[in-house]
C-alpha positions in Angstrom: 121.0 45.4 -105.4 122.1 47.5 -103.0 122.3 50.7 -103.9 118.9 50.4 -105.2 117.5 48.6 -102.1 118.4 51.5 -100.3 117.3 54.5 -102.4 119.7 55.4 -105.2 118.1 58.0 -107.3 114.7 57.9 -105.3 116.2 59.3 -101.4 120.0 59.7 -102.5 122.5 60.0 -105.5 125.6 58.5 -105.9 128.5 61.5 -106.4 130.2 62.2 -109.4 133.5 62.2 -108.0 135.4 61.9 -104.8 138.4 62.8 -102.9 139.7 60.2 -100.5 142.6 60.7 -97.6 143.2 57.9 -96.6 145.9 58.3 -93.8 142.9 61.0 -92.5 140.4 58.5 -93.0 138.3 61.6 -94.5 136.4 61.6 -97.7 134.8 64.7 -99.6 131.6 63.9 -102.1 131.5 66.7 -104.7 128.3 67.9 -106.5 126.8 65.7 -103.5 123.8 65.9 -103.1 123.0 68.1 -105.5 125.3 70.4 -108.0 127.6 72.7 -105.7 127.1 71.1 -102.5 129.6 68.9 -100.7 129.3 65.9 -98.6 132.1 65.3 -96.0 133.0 62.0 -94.1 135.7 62.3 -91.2 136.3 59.7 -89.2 132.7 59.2 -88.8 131.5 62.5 -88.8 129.5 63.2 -91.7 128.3 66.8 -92.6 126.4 67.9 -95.6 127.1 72.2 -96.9 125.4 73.8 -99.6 126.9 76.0 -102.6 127.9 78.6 -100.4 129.9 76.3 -97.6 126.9 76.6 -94.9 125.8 73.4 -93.3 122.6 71.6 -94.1 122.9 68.3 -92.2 125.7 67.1 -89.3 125.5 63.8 -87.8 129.1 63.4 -85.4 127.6 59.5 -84.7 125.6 58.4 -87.1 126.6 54.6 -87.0 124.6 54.7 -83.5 121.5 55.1 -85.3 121.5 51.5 -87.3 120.6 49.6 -84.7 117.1 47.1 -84.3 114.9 47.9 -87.1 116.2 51.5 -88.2 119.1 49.7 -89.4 116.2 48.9 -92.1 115.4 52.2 -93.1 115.7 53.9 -97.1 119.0 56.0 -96.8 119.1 59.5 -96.7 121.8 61.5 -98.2 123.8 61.6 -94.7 123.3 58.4 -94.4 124.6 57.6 -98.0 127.4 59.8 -97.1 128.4 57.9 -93.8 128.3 54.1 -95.7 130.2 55.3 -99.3 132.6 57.7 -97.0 133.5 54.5 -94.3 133.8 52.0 -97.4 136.0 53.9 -99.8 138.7 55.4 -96.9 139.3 52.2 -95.4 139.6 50.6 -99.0 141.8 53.1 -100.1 144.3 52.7 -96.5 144.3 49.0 -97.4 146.9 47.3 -97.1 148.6 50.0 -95.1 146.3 49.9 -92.1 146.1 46.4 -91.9 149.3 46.7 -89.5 146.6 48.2 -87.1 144.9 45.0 -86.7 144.8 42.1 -84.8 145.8 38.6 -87.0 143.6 35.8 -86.1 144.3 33.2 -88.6 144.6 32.2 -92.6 142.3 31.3 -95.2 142.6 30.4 -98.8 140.1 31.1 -102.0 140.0 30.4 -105.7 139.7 33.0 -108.2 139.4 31.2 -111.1 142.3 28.7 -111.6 144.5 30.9 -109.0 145.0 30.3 -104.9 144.3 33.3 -103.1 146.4 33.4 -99.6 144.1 35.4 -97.2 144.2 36.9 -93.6 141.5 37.2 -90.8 141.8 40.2 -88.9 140.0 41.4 -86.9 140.2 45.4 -86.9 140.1 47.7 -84.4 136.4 48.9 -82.8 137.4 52.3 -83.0 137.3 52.2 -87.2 134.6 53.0 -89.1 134.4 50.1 -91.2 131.8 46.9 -92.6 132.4 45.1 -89.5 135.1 44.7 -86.5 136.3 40.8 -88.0 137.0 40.4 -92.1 139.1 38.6 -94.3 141.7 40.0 -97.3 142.5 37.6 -99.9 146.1 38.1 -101.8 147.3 37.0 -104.8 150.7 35.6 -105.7 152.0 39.2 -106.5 150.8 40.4 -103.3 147.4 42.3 -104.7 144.6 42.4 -102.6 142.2 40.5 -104.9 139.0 40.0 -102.5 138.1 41.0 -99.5 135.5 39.2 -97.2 133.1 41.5 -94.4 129.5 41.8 -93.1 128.0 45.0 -93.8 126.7 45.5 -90.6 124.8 48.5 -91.2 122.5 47.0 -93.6 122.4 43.8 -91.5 123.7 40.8 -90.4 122.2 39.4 -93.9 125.1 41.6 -95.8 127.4 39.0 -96.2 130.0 40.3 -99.0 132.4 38.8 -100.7 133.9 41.7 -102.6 136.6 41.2 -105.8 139.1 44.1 -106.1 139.6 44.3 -110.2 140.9 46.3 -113.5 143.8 47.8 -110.9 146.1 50.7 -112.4 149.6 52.4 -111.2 149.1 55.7 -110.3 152.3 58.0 -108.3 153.6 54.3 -107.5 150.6 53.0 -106.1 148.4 50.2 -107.2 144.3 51.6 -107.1 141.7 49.0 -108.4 139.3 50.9 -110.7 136.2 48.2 -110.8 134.9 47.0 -107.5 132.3 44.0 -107.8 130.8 42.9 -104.6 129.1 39.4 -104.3 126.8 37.8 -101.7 128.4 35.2 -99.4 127.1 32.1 -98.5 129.0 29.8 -96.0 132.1 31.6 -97.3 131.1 31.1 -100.6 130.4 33.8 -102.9 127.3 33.7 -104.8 127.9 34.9 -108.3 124.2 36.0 -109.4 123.5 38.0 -106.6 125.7 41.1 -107.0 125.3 43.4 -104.2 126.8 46.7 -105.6 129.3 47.2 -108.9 131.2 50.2 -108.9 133.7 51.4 -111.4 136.0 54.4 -112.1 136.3 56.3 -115.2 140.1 57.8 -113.9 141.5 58.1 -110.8 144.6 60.6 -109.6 146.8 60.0 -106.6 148.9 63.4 -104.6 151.5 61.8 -102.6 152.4 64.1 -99.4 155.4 63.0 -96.9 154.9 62.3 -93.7 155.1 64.9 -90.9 158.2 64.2 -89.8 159.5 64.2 -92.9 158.9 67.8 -93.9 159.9 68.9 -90.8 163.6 67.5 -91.4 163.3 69.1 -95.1 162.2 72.6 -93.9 165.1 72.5 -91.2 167.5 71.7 -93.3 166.1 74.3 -96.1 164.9 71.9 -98.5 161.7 70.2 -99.2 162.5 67.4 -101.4 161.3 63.9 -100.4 162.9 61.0 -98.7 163.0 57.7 -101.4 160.5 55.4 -99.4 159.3 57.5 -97.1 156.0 58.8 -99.2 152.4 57.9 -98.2 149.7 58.2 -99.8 
């Protein structure tokens, strides 16, 4: 609903592939908006460059325009950019940047015949995420399963209620592949109203360490990595 609601395929497309940092909270669209070009989210930021690397289209705070009724607008392709580049690098720092929060309380959900065990959190204002308060629902192996927000953006109607599926190991780590996100309804999601289903046909992880890391290694002539200490 959406994506469609919004302009998918009329105003925007959706990229054929990205590349997420999470630890950067930077993402980079490929073939976005059209074949050569490049969309890239940083921390808010979000500039558009043609085939040859030249801008097009730079917005440094884009989230400040969404507010009253221009929050209601079709989405351009910067806009596009900012709301798919703020979901998926947050996503893909969870759970790791949940440490960053604030923990307000618990809540527990069903999926199916199993207890989730969730958290409210309420996140920092300085993120570029759905919303400052939002809830992350665990199974009993400690997978993030669903995951609760207000797309703000869209509106204070947005009420999500988003199931992290079809996960795979990748370098270690654990990436869900099929995202299916849900309308909420007094905490209840609302099966027959899905608000956006995305899925990914493969999905590669480069581990780096972290700073201090290679600077031990390079001291000490070596680069080879610490057991524990790699990030994604």
């Amino acid at each position: 609903m959406l994506p469609n609601l919004k302009g998918n395929g009329r105003t925007f497309p959706l990229p054929p592939q990205v590349v997420v940092r999470p630890r950067e909270m930077e993402a980079e669209f490929v073939d976005y908006p059209t074949v050569g070009s490049r969309g890239f989210f940083s921390r808010g930021d979000v500039r558009l460059v043609d085939p040859h690397g030249s801008p097009t289209a730079h917005a440094p705070a884009l989230r400040d325009t969404f507010r009253g009724l221009r929050k209601y607008r079709r989405w351009s392709p910067l806009d596009a950019l900012y709301f798919f580049g703020y979901a998926l690098t947050h996503y893909h720092a969870l759970p790791f940047a949940l440490g960053e929060g604030q923990f307000l309380g618990y809540r527990r959900a069903r999926l199916g015949n199993e207890v989730l065990e969730g958290v409210v959190v309420r996140l920092s204002p300085l993120l570029h995420t759905h919303c400052e308060r939002q809830v992350f629902f665990f199974d009993s192996t400690g997978v993030l399963r669903r995951h609760d927000y207000v797309a703000e953006i869209v509106g204070g109607w947005a009420r999500g209620a988003h199931f992290w599926e079809d996960y795979e190991e990748v370098e270690g780590l654990l990436v869900a592949k099929r995202r299916h996100v849900v309308a909420r309804l007094f905490g209840q999601p609302l099966p027959p109203f899905v608000a956006l289903h995305a899925e990914f046909s493969s999905v590669a992880v480069q581990l780096e360490p972290e700073p201090d890391v290679a600077r031990q290694g390079a001291s000490a002539g070596t680069s080879r990595l610490e057991p524990g200490r790699e990030h994604p």
